[in-house]
VOMAR-493633 format. One line per field, with one value per residue (C-alpha): residue number from 1; residue in three letters; x, y, z. Coordinates in nm, 3 decimals. Each point is the difference from the previous one (the first is absolute). Last residue first. Layout:
residues N
pos = c(NUM ...)
code = c(ala ...)
X = c(X ...)
Y = c(Y ...)
Z = c(Z ...)
***
This chain:
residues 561
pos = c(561 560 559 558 557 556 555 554 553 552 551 550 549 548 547 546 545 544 543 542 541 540 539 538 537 536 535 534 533 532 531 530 529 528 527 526 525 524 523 522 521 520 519 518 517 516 515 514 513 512 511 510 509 508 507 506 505 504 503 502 501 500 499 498 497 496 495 494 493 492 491 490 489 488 487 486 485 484 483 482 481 480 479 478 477 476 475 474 473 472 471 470 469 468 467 466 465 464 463 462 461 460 459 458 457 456 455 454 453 452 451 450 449 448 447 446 445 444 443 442 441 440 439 438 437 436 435 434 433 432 431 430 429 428 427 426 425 424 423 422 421 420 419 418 417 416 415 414 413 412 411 410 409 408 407 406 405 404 403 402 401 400 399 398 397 396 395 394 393 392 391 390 389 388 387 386 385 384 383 382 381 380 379 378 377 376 375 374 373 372 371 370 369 368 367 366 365 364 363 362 361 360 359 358 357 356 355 354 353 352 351 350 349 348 347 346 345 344 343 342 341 340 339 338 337 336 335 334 333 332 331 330 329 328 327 326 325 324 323 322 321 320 319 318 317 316 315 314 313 312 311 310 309 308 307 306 305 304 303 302 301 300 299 298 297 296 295 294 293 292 291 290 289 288 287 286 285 284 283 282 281 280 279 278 277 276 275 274 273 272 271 270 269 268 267 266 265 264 263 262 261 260 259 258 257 256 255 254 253 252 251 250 249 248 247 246 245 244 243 242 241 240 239 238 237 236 235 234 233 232 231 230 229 228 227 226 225 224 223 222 221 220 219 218 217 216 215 214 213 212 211 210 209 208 207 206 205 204 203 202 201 200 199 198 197 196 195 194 193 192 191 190 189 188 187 186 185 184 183 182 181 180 179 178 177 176 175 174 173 172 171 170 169 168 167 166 165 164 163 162 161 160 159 158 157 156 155 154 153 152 151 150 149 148 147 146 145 144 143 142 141 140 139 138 137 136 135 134 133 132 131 130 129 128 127 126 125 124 123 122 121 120 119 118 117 116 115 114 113 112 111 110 109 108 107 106 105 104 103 102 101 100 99 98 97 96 95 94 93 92 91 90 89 88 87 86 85 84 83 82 81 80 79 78 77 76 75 74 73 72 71 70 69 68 67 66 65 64 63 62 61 60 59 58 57 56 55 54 53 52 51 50 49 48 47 46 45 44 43 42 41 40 39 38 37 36 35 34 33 32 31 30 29 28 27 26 25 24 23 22 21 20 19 18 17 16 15 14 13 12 11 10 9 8 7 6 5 4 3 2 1)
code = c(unk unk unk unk unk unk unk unk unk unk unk unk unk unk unk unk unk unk unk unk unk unk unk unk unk unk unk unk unk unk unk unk unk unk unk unk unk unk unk unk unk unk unk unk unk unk unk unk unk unk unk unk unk unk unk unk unk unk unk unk unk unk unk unk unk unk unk unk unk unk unk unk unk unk unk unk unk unk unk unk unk unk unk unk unk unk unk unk unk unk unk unk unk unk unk unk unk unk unk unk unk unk unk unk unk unk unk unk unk unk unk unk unk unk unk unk unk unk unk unk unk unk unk unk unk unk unk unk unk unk unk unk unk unk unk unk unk unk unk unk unk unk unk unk unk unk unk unk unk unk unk unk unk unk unk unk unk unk unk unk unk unk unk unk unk unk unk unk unk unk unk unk unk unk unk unk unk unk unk unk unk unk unk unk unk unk unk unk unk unk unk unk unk unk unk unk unk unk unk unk unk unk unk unk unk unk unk unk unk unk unk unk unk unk unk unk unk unk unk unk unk unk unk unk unk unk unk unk unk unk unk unk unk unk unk unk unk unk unk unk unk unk unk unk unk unk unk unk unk unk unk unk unk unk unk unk unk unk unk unk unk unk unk unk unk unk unk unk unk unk unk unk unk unk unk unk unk unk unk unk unk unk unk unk unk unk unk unk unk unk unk unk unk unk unk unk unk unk unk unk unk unk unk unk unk unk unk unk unk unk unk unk unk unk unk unk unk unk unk unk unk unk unk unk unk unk unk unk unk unk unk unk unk unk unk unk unk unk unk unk unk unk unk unk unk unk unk unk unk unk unk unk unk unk unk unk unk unk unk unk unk unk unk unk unk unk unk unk unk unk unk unk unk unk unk unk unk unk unk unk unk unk unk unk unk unk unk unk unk unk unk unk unk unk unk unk unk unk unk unk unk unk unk unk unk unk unk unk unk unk unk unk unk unk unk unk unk unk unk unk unk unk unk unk unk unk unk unk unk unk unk unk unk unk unk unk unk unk unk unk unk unk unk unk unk unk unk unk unk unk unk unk unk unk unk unk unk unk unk unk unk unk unk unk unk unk unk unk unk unk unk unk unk unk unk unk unk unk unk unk unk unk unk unk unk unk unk unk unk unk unk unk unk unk unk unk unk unk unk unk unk unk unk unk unk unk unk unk unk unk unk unk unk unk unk unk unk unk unk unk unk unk unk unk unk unk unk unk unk unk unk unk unk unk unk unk unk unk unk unk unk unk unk unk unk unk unk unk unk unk unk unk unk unk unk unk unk unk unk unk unk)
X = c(2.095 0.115 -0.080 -0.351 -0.122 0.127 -0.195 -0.297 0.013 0.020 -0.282 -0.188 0.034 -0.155 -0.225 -0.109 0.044 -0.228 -0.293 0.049 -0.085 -0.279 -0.167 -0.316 -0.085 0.007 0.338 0.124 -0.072 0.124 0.334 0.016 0.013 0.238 0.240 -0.033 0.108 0.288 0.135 -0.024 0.197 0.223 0.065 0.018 0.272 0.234 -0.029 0.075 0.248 0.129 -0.011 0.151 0.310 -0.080 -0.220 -0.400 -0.047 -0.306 -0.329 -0.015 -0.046 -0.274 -0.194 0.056 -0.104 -0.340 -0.034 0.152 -0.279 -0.307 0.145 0.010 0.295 0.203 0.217 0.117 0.142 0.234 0.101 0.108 0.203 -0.112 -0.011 0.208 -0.340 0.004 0.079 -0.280 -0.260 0.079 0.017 -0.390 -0.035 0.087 -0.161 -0.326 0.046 0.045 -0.294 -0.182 0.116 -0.072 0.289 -0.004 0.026 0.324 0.208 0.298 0.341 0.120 -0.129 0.188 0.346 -0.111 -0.087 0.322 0.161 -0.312 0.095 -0.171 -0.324 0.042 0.026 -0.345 -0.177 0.110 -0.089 -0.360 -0.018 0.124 -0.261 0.132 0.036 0.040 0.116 0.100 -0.345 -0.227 -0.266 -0.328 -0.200 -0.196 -0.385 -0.140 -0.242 -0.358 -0.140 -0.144 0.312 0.208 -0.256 0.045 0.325 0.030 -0.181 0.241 0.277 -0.148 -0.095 0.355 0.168 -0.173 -0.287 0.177 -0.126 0.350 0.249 -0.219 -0.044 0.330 0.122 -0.281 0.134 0.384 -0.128 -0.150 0.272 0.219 -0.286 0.009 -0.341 -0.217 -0.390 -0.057 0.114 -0.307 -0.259 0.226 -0.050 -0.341 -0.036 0.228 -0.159 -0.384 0.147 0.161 -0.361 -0.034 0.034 0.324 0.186 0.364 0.156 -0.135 -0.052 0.318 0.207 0.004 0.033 0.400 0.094 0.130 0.199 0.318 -0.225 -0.217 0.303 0.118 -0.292 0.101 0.382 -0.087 -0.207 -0.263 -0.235 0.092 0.086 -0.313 -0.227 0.169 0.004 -0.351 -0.225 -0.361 0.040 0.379 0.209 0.045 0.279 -0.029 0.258 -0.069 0.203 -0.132 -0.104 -0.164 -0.376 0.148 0.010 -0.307 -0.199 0.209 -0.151 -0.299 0.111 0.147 -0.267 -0.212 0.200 0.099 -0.411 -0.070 0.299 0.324 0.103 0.278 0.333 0.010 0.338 0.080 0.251 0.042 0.222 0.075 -0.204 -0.263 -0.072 -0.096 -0.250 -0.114 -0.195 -0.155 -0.114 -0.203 0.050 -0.390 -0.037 0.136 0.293 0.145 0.361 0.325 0.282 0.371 0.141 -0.064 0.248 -0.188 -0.091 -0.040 -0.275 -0.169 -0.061 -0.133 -0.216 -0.112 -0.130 -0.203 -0.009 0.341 0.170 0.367 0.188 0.278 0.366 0.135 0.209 -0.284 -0.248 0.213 0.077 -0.393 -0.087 -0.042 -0.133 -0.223 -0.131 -0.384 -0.048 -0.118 -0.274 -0.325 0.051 0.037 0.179 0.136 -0.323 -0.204 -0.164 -0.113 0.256 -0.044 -0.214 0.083 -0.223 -0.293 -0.244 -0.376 0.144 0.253 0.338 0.254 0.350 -0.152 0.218 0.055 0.172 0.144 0.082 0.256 0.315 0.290 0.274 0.062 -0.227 -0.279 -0.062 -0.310 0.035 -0.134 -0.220 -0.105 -0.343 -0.202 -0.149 0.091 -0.234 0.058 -0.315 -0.019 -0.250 0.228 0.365 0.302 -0.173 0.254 -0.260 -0.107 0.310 0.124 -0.329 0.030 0.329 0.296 0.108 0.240 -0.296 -0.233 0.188 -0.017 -0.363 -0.129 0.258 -0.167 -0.339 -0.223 0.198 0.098 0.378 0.124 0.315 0.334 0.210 0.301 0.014 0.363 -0.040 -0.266 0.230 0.280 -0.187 -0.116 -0.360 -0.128 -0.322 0.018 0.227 -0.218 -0.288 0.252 0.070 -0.359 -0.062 0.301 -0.111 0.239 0.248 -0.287 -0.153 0.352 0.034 -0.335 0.091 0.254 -0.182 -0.238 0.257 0.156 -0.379 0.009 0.264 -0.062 -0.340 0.158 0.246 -0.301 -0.171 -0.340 0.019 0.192 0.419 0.207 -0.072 0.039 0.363 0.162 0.319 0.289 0.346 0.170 0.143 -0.032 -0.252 -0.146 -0.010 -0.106 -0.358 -0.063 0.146 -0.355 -0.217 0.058 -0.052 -0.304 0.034 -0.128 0.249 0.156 -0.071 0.101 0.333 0.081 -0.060 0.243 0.240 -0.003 -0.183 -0.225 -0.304 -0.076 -0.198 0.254 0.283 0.023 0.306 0.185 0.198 0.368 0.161 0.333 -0.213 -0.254 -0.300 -0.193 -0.316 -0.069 0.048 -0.160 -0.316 -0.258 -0.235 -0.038 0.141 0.318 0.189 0.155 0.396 0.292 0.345 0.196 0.369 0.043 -0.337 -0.002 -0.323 -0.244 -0.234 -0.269 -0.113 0.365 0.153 -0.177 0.182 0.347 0.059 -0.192 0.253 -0.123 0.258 0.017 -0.352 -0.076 0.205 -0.177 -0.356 0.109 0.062 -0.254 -0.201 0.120 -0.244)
Y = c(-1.900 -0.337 -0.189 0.177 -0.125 -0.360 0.041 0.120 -0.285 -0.206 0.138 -0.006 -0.399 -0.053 0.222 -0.202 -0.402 0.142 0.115 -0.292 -0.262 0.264 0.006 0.199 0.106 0.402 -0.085 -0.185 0.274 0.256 -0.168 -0.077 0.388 0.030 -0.281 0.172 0.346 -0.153 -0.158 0.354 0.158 -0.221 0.009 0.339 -0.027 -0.240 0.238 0.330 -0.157 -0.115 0.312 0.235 0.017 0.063 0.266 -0.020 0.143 0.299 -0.082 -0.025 -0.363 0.009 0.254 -0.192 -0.339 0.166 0.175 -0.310 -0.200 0.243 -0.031 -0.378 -0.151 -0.314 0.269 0.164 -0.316 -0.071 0.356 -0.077 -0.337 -0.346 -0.280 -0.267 -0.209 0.049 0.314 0.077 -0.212 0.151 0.405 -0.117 -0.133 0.360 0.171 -0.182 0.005 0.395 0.005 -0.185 0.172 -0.234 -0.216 -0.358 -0.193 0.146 -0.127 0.129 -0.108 -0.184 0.267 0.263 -0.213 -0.005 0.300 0.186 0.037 0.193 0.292 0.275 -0.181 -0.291 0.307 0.174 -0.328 -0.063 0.395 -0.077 -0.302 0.193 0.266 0.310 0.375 0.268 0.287 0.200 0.219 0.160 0.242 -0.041 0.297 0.135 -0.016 0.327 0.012 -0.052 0.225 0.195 -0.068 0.147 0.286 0.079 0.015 0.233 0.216 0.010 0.045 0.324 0.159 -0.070 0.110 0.373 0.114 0.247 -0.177 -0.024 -0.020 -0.262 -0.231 0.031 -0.069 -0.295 -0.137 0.005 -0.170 -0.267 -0.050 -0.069 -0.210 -0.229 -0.202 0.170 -0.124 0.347 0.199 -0.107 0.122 0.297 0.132 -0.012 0.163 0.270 0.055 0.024 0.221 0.213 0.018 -0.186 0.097 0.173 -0.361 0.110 0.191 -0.223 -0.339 -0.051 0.214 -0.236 -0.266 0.180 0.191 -0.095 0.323 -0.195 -0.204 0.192 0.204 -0.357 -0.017 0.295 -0.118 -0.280 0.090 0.274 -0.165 -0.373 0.042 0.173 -0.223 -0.276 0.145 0.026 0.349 0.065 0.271 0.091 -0.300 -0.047 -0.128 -0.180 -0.128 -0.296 -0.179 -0.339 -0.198 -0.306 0.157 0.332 -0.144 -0.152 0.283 0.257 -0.126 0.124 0.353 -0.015 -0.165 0.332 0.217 -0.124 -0.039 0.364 0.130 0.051 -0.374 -0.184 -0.077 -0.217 0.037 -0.320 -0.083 -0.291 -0.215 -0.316 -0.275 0.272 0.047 -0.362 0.097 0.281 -0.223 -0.222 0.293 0.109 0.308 0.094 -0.155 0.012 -0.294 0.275 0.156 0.011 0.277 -0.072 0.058 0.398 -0.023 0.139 -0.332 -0.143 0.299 -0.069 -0.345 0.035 0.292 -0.155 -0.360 0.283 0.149 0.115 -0.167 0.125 -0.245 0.099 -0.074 0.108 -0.308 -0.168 0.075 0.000 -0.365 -0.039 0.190 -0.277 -0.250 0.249 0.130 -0.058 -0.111 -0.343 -0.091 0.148 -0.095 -0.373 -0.200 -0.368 -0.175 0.215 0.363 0.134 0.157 0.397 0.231 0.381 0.189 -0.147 -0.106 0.163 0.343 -0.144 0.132 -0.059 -0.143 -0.195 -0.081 -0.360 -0.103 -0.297 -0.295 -0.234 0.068 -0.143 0.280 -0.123 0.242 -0.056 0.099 0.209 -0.008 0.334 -0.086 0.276 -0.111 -0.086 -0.330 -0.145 -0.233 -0.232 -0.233 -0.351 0.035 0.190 0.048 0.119 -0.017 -0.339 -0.269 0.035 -0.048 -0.284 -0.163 0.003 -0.169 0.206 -0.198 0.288 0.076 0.026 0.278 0.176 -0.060 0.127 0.312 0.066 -0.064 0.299 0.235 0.377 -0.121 -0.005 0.242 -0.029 0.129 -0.173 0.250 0.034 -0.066 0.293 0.230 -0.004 0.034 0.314 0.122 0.314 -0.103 0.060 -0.243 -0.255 0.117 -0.037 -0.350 -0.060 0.072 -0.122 -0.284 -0.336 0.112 -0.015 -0.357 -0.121 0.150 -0.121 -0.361 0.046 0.096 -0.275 -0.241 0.074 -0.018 -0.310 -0.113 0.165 -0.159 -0.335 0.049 0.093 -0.345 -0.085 -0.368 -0.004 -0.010 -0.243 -0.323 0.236 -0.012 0.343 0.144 0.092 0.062 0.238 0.262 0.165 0.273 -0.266 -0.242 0.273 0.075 -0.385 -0.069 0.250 -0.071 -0.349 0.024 0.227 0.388 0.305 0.198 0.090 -0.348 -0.193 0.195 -0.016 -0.374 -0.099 0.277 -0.202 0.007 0.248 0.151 0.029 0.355 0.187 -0.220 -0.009 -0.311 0.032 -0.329 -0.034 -0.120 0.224 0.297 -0.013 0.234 0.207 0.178 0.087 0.400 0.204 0.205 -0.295 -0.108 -0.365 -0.156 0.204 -0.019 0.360 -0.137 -0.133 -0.159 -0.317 -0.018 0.351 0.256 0.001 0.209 -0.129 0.209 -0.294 -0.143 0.026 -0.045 -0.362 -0.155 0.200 -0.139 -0.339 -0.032 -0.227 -0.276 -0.242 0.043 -0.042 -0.354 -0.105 0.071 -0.202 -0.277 0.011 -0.059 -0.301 -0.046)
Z = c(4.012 -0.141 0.320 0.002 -0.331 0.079 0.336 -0.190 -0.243 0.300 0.187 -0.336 -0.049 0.375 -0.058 -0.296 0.137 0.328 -0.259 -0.222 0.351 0.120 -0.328 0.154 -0.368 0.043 0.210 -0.284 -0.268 0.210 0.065 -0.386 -0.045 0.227 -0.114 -0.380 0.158 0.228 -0.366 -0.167 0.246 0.006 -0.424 0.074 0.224 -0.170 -0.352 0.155 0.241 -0.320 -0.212 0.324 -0.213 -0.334 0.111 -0.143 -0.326 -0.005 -0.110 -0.369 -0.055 0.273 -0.198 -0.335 0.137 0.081 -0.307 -0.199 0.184 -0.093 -0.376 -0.010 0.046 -0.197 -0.154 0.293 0.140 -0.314 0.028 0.361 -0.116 0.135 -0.259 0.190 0.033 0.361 -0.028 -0.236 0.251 0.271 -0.139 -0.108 0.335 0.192 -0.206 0.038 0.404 -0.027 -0.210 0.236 0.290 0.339 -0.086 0.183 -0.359 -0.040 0.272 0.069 0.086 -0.357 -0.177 0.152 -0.128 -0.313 -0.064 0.145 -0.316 -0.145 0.221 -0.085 -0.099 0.241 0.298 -0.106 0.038 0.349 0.080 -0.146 0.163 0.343 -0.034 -0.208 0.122 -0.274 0.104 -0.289 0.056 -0.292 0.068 -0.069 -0.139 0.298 -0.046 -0.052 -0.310 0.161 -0.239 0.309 0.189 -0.294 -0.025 0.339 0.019 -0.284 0.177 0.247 -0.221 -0.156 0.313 0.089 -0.305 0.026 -0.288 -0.180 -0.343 -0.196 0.276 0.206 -0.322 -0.058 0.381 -0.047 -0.302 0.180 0.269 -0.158 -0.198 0.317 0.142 -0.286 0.043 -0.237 -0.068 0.213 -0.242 -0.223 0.234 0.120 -0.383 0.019 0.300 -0.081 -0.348 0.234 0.189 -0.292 -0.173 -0.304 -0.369 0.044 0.010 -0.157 0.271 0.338 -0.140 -0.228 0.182 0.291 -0.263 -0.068 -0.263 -0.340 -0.172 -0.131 -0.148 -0.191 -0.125 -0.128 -0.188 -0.195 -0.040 -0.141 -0.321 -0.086 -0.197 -0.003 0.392 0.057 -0.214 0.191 0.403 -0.011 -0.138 0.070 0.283 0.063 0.162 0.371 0.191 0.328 0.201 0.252 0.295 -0.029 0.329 -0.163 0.149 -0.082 -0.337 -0.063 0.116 -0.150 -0.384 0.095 0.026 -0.305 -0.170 0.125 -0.116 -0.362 -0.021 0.127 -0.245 0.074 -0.239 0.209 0.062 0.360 0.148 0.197 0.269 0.203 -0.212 -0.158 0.173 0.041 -0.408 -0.021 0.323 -0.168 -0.270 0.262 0.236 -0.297 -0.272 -0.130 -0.340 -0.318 0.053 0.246 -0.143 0.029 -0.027 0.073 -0.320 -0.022 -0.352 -0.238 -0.135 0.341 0.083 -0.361 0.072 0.354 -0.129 -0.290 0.278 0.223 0.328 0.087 0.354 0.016 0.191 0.225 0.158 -0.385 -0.017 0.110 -0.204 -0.250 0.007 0.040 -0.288 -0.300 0.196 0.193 -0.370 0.115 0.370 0.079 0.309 -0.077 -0.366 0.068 -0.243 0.044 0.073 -0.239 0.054 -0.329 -0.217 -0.012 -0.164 -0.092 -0.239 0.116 -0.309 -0.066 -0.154 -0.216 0.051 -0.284 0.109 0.298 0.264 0.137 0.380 -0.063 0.302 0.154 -0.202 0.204 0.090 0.381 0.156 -0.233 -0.355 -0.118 -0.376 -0.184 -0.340 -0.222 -0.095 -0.306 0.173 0.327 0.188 -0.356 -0.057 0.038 0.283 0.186 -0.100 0.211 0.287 0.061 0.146 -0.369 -0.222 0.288 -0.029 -0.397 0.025 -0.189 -0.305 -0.121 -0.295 0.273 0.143 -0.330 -0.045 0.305 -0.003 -0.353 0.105 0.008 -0.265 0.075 0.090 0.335 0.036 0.157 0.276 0.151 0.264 -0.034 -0.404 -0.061 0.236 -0.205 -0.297 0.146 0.103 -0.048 -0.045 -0.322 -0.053 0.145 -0.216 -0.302 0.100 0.032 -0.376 -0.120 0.092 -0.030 0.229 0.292 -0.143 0.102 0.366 0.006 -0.108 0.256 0.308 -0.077 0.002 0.331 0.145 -0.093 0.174 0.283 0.041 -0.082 0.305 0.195 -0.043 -0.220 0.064 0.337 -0.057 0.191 -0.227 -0.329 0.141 0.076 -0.232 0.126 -0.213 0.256 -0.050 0.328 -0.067 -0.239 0.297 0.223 -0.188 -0.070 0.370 0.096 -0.231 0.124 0.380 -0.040 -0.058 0.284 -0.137 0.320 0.194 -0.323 -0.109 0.425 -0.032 -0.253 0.115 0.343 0.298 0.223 0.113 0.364 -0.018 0.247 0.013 -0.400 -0.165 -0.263 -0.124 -0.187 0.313 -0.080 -0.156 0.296 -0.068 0.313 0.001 0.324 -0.055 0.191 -0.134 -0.120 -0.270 -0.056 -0.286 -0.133 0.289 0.063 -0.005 0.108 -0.156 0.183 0.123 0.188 -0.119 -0.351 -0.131 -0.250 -0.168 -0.134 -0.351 -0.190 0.299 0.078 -0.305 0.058 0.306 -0.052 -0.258 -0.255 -0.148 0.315 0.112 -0.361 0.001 0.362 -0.204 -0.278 0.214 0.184 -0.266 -0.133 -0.309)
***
């Protein structure tokens, strides 16, 4: 299968534009668009995507390449899943030889999982039994097909026996979670798919329609090699166009709630895969925005998950809103019971995570609330935030701003929170191969004639030096074409080619003394080092042949100046 080509035809049909926006904010800014890069955490943008080159490329973390590699990096995807995923985006026929795939591959995982999520979908129209739970849930039609919700029927092999019926391999059946030991994982639940950023159903989360005393009423799909609770968010798929038309999320606590807040139409809510919300999870949330309103329960449980949920997010630099529920109710039974405008009141009345620990923790003394809530404040790097915590904090205990501040020094040094957050500069300085390298990528007219003045095998860069020769050897064969290049690299060399790509263009007009002088610089560099080497040896006879050769070079050099 030619590969590369396919990938050059997506490159041609996907705008990297509109790829990477629906992920990241971008903002124009002259030829290319900016952003926060969405791998490493940071507060100036150095996130920067070239419409005309078609790459992206981070300063700060180093990242960078083509949509190919951006859909990889962000989804954390092989090669394949990743042109499978773009070739239908691009309409593409593409489908991966069994030579590229390992015996139990992700593609097959998918696939699978696809099925599943069907014969559910199937067993769910079946029972009127679960489709009346559903309903009573408050749940819509509408809402049963955006989720995709099904049921798994009270019988301990009918998922088994279906998939075996479509020739699925019994290692595939097992290495899924799906079944274990021949026997269904879900029985006599309502079925909820988990899908991942780009739509594909990679787990279930099953609730019981009867609770029996000695089974969980929630369970989700064990941990495989494409689903890992920790690090997917329930009903992102579905929210994150809202989320950032909106410019927040709204974090609820459970898989009705997400449901029931699209169906009424709060469309930006998420949720944890029923455990405690992880640095993983906010990080999807981070690419699109930096605000979050956590929607929880008011009792000591809603409480304290809120609290624990600030961790992550000061850590990511979120600016938080918190709105509490009354005791024993979540943002379903309320919106089935008293409808959208009621939770909206909620809403409009979230307060701040000062608030949080100084007006709704009475059990502990207000020192001890401070303390606690300068312990998690201190994970925060936005100084303007900060600021405005600490004023609120200030205002609401009369303890002064500077007393305050100090002692959240302390705790930072305790905790040993302080180091700086890197900042980004445009001034990057490249060693002459480097430079060299940079002008064959803008100027791929001047290959040939820089390769006839250099010599490769002298390069002290490696990577520079296996540039370099792969650019040879396509010229050479009268194959050389940028997107050509790109698709022979490996994902630390389309960083690296990325960042020099991106550097600004050299003047028309100063490109040959650009050119002539580098390549001067870089000969005087190899006689040096082969000065060394014959004065470590003694070589008197090389040693005289080599200064002699750089006092001309340097005459040349100094004729031109």
């Amino acid at each position: 299968m030619d590969y590369q080509k396919i990938v050059e035809e997506i490159k041609e049909k996907v705008d990297i534009i509109d790829f990477i926006g629906e992920f990241i904010d971008l903002k124009k800014t002259g030829q290319n668009y900016r952003a926060l890069c969405p791998f490493h955490s940071e507060k100036t943008p150095s996130f920067f995507v070239s419409p005309s080159k078609k790459i992206w490329h981070c300063f700060g973390c180093g990242k960078g390449g083509d949509v190919l590699t951006f859909l990889m990096e962000y989804e954390n995807v092989d090669f394949h899943e990743a042109l499978s995923i773009l070739a239908k985006r691009a309409g593409i026929h593409f489908s991966p030889s069994q030579k590229t795939l390992s015996p139990v591959s992700k593609e097959k995982f998918y696939e699978i999982y696809k099925i599943a999520a069907l014969f559910y979908s199937d067993q769910l129209k079946k029972s009127q039994r679960a489709k009346n739970y559903v309903l009573s849930r408050g749940i819509n039609e509408s809402s049963i097909e955006l989720f995709a919700i099904g049921y798994a029927p009270d019988e301990k092999d009918a998922l088994y026996n279906y998939l075996k019926t479509l020739n699925f391999d019994d290692n595939l059946i097992r290495r899924s979670a799906l079944v274990s030991n021949n026997y269904d994982f879900f029985r006599d639940r309502i079925i909820i798919p988990i899908h991942d950023s780009t739509g594909r159903i990679i787990g279930f989360g099953g609730r019981l329609i009867e609770q029996k005393s000695e089974l969980p009423k929630y369970i989700n799909s064990p941990d495989t090699t494409i689903f890992k609770k920790g690090e997917n968010l329930f009903g992102f798929w579905q929210a994150k166009k809202f989320i950032k038309e909106k410019g927040y999320a709204t974090l609820v606590e459970g898989y009705m709630d997400v449901i029931l807040c699209h169906q009424y139409g709060f469309k930006n809510a998420v949720a944890p895969l029923g455990t405690a919300v992880t640095l993983e999870q906010l990080r999807k949330i981070k690419r699109i925005t930096n605000k979050l309103l956590f929607l929880f329960d008011s009792d000591e449980a809603g409480i304290t998950a809120a609290e624990r949920s600030l961790v992550p997010a000061f850590q990511l630099g979120f600016i938080v809103k918190i709105a509490l529920l009354r005791e024993n109710e979540d943002p379903a039974s309320i919106l089935q019971r008293e409808g959208a405008n009621s939770l909206k009141n909620y809403i409009v009345r979230a307060f701040s995570p000062a608030e949080l620990f100084i007006e709704k923790r009475k059990k502990k003394n207000l020192t001890e609330r401070i303390h606690d809530f300068l312990s998690i404040l201190g994970y925060l790097k936005d100084s303007i935030y900060t600021d405005q915590l600490l004023k609120e904090l200030s205002e609401k205990t009369d303890i002064s701003e500077m007393s305050l501040r100090d002692e959240l020094k302390k705790v930072r040094t305790e905790a040993k929170q302080n180091k700086e957050m890197s900042s980004f500069s445009k001034e990057i300085l490249l060693n002459e191969e480097e430079f060299l390298l940079r002008l064959m990528l803008a100027h791929p007219e001047k290959i040939n004639y820089i390769l006839q003045f250099i010599s490769i095998e002298d390069f002290e860069n490696n990577l520079v030096k296996n540039l370099i020769l792969t650019i040879k050897k396509l010229y050479e064969d009268g194959q050389y074409s940028l997107e050509k290049f790109l698709n022979l690299l490996d994902q630390k060399e389309k960083g690296f080619i990325s960042k020099l790509i991106m550097i600004s263009e050299i003047e028309e007009n100063s490109l040959e003394k650009h050119i002539t002088d580098c390549i001067k610089r870089l000969s005087i560099k190899t006689v040096d080092k082969k000065i060394k080497e014959a004065a470590k040896l003694g070589d008197e006879k090389s040693l005289y042949e080599l200064i002699r050769k750089k006092k001309i070079l340097l005459e040349k050099n100094n004729e031109r100046e």
